[in-house]
N, C-alpha and C positions, 0 to 999 in steps of 0.2 A: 152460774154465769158462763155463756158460752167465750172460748179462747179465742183472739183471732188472731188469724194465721194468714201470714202473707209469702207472694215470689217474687224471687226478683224484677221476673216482667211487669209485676206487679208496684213494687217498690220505685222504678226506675220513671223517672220524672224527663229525662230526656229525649227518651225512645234511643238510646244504643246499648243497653244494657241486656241481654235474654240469658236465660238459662240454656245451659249444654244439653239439648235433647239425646236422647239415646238412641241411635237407628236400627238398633237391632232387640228393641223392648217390644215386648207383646201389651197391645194395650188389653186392658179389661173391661168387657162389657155387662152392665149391673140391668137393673130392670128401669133406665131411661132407657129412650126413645131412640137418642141418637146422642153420645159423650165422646164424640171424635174429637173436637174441636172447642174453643172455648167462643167461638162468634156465635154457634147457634144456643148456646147457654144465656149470652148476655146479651143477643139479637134475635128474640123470636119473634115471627111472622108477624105480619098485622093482615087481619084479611078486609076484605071490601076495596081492596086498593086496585085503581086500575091504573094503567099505562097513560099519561098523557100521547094527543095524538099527534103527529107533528105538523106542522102548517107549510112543511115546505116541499112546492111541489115535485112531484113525481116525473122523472127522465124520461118521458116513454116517447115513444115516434109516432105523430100523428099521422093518418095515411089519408089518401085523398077521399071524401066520399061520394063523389059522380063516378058513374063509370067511365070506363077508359076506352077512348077510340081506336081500335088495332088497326086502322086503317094508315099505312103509310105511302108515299110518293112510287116505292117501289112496287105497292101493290096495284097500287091505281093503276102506272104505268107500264107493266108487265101481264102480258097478255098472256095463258098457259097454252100450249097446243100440244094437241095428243100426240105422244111419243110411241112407235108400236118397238117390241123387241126386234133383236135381230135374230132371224130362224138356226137355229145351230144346225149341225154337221149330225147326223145320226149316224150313231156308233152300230158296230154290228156286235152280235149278243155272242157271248163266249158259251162257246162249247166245248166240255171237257174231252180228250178224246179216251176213247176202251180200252182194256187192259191196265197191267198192272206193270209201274216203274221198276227195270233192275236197277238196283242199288250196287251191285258188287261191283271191287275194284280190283286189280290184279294185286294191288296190297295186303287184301283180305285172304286174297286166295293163295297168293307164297306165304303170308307168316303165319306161323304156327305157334300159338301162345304155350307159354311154361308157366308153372306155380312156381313161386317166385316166395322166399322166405324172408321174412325181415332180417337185418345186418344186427348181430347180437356183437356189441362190441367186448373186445377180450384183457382190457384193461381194467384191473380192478377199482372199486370203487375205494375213495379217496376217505381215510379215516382218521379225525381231528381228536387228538389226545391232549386234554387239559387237566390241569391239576392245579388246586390253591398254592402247591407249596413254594416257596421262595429262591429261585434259580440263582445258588452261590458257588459257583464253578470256573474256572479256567479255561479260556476253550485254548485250543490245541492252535491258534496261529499264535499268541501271547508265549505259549511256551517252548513252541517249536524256536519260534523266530523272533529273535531277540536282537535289539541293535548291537553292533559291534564298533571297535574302531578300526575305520578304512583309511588305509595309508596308498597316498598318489603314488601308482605307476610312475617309473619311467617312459619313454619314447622312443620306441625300437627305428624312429624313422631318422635317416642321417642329414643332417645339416648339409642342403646344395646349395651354394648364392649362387645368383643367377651374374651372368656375365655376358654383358652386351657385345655384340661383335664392331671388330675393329676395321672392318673395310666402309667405304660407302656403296649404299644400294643406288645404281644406277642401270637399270633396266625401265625400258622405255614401253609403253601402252599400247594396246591396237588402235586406243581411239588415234595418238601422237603420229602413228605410221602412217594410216591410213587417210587421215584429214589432209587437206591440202588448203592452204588459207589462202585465198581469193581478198584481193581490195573489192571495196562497196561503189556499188556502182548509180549512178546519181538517176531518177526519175524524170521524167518531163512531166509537168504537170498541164494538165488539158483547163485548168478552171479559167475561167475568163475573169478578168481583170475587172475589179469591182470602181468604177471611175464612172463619174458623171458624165453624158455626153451632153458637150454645147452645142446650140446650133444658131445659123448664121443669120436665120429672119429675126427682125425685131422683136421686141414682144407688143402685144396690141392689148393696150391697159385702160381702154374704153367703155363705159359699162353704160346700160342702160339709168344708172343712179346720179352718172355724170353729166348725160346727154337732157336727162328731162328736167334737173332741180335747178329752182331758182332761187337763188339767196334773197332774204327780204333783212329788210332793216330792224330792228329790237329796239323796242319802246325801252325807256328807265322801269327798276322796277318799283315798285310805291310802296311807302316805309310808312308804318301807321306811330305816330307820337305817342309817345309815353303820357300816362296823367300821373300829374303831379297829387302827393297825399296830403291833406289837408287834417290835422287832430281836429278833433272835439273839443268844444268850448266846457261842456258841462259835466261833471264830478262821475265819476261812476256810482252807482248806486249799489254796495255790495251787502246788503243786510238781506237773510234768507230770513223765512216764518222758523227756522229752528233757531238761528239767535234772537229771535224778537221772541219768542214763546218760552224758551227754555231758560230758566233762570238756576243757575247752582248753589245750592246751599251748605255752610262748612257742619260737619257734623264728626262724633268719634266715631273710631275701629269699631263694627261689630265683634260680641261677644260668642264663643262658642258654648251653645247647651248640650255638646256631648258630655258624659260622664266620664270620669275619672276612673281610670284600669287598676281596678284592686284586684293583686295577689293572693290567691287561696293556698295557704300554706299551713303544714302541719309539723307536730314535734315528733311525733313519730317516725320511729326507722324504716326505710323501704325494707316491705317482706320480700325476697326475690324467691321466694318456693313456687314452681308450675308444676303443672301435673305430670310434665316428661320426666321433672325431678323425682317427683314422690312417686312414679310406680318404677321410672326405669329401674332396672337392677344389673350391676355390672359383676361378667359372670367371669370367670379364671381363662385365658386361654395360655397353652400350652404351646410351647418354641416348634418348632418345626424340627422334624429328624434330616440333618446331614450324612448324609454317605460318605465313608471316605474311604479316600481315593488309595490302589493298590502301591506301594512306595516302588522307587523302580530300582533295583538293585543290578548296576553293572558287571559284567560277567569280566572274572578276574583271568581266565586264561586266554594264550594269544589265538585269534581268529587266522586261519589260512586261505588266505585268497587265492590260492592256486587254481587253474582249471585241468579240463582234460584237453582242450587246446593248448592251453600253453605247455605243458607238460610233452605230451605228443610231437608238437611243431617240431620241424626240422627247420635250421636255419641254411638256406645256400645262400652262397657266394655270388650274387647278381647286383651286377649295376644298376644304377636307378637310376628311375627316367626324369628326365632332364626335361622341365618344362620350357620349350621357346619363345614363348609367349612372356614382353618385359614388364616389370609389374611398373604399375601409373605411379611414379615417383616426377614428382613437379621436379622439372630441371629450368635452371636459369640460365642463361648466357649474358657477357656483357656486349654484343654484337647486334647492331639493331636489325629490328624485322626486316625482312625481303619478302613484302606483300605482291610480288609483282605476279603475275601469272600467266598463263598463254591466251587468258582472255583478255585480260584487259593489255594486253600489248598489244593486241590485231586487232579491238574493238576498241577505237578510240572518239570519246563524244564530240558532234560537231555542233558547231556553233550555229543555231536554230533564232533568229530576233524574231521577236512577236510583233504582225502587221499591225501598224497604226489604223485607229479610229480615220475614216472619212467623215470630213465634216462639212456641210455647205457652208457656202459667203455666205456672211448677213447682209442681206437687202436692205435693211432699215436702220439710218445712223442714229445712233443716241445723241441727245442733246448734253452740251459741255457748256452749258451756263450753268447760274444759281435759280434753283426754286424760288418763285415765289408765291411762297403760303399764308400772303393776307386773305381770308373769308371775310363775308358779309355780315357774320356777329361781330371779329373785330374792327369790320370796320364802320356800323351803326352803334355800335355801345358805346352808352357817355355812362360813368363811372359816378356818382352822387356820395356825399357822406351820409354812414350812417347812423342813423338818431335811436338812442339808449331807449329801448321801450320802458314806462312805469308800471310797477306791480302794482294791483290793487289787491293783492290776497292779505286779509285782516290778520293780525300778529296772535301769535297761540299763547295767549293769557288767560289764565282760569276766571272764570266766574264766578266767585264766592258769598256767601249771604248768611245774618248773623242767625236766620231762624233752626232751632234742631230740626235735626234728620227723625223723620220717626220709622225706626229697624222694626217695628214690633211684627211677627209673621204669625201664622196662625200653629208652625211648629214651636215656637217659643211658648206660646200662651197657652197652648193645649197638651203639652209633651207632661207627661208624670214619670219621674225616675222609681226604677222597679229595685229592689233588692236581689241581689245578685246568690243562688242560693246551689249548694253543691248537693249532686242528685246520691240519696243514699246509697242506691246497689252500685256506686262504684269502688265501695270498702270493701273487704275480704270481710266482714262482717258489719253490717249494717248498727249505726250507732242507737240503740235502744230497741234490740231487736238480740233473740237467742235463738241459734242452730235446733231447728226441732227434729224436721228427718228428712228423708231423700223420698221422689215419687218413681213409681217404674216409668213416665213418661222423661225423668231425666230434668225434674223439679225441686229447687234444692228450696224448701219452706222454712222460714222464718219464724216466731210468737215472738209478742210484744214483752219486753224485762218487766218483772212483777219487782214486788217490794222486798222478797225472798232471792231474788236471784240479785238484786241489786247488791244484798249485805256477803250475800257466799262470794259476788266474784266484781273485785275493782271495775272501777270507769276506765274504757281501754280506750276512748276518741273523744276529742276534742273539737269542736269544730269552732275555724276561726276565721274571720272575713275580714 
């Protein structure tokens, strides 16, 4: 009896389930035809089969089929006339002349070429000595020169305060000598006097507008009477064809035919094993090497800061120079400022007023009564009371009526509820199904539990809806 053996893409009833192919397996080729793929195993060919054709038609550009008249307006009306060239200028034909060009320059003929050696340079060539071995040595500025402790100097330089002198400076300026202040001396001004001139003829305020118009008399204007509103005697009619045709009937809540969300649940423990799990292998790594560092041991005897300046120096006996120059120390006085100076006592501001605006007489007196702002709406508007318009809009009362509602749809009556069923290859082993072997495609195949495998190894799923 032959075994049957299944895969999970096989198994898998939902279409999300595939097997792990392997990208880097060699497939193998037997004596079929063509074993690449499993569509052309379980889709072979049909022949006799043709193409339907399609009936819809083809984009192409129909072009015109009379011929086309090149005759246009411009050719009709464009007449050609013989255009002849213009005669060119005849060149005269070159003639080489005899003999043979001297080349030579008087450059040629003073310099006198040398062989000439290339520059061999005399510095040797540069030689890079490497070795593996590990550079543990001192260099010679660590050893030589070690910190010390440096103790401050004194200050060979002598304490001078400075000392302001006691007289006052009163020496006087070239500019003070030399200047001689002058009073300001006042301008005439040539501008002409911006004033209106009057003059003594009348003015003549006659126009052609006053000489020709003649005033005419104004008829009343005419007032058209108001119409008075008159209601209607007879009922408004407000019944539409939707409330005469539409009658409502009381009926229940429709019922919903979706189904009820059953939980698929098991007693089994989540396996959490993935593959990153089962192959990773976690390998030893080892601390890193610290270097440490050389300890720094203070040097126990005293350091001499001496030089050969200091030592050498001779000290003489000379006065120091006395800076004149007083240092900027804010001084205060309780004396108040004397801002006063040689300019502003000889340059004293005069009093400058700003010309007045010119402004004309007004020609034309304003009126000093009261406005009066009665118009012709208030003074035709009669004022009426106004009358309460009636609704006719029908009152929003439902419609009710004792015959049932009939909900029956063609989803209702036709729907059949399906059982709700959990696809097997989404177990880590498919429930009545045993581990048979692996394919080189990266195909993990299943066989169906016989009656022997059922007694060697327990019922490991349950399935529960």
């Amino acid at each position: 009896r032959k075994m049957t053996r299944l895969c999970i893409c096989e198994m898998c009833s939902c279409g999300r389930h595939r097997c792990t192919h392997q990208p880097t397996a060699l497939y193998k080729k037997g004596s079929k035809t063509n074993v690449l793929s499993e569509y052309s195993e379980k889709y072979p060919a049909y022949k006799g089969h043709t193409r339907p054709k399609s009936v819809k038609p083809q984009q192409q550009y129909k072009a015109h089929q009379d011929t086309m008249e090149g005759t246009t307006t411009f050719r009709t009306d464009y007449v050609p006339y013989v255009v002849t060239h213009r005669p060119e200028k005849p060149h005269a034909e070159y003639k080489p002349k005899p003999g043979e060009i001297d080349l030579g320059t008087t450059y040629k003929q003073d310099f006198n070429p040398y062989e000439v050696q290339p520059f061999v340079p005399t510095r040797p060539q540069e030689r890079v000595y490497t070795t593996n071995a590990k550079l543990d040595t001192v260099p010679t500025y660590k050893e030589d020169f070690r910190q010390w402790e440096i103790s401050r100097r004194e200050l060979t330089k002598p304490d001078t305060p400075y000392q302001p002198p006691v007289t006052k400076f009163g020496n006087s300026t070239t500019f003070q000598d030399d200047f001689v202040h002058r009073g300001l001396v006042p301008r005439e001004s040539y501008k002409p006097p911006n004033i209106a001139k009057l003059s003594d003829t009348p003015f003549e305020n006659m126009t052609s507008n006053k000489l020709s118009y003649v005033p005419h008399a104004l008829e009343a204007r005419y007032v058209k009477p108001p119409i008075e509103y008159k209601p209607n005697s007879q009922p408004f009619q407000d019944l539409t064809t939707h409330r005469q045709d539409y009658q409502g009937l009381p009926n229940p809540l429709t019922k919903s035919c979706k189904p009820e969300p059953l939980k698929v649940a098991s007693n089994k423990p989540f396996q959490g094993s993935t593959e990153f799990r089962d192959r990773f292998q976690q390998w030893p790594v080892s601390l890193r090497q610290v270097q440490k560092s050389v300890e720094y041991m203070s040097p126990t005897e005293h350091m001499d800061l001496t030089t050969t300046s200091h030592t050498d120096y001779i000290k003489h006996q000379i006065q120091p120079f006395i800076s004149a120059k007083p240092f900027s120390l804010p001084t205060k006085s309780s004396r108040p400022f004397q801002g006063s100076t040689t300019m502003r006592d000889d340059f004293q501001p005069w009093a400058a007023p700003r010309q007045s605006m010119i402004r004309k007489q007004e020609e034309i007196q304003r009126a000093s009564g009261k406005m009066e702002d009665l118009t012709t709406f208030r003074a035709h508007f009669i004022q009426h009371e106004a009358q309460p318009s009636f609704s006719f809009k029908p009152q929003n009362a439902p419609l009710r009526t004792d015959a049932p509602l009939q909900n029956d749809t063609m989803y209702r009556t036709e729907f059949t509820p399906k059982k709700i069923s959990v696809c097997p290859a989404s177990f880590e082993s498919p429930p009545g199904f045993v581990f048979d072997n692996y394919d080189d495609r990266g195909h993990r195949f299943f066989r169906k539990m016989m009656s022997a495998d059922k007694i060697e190894t327990p019922k490991e799923m349950v399935l529960t809806a």
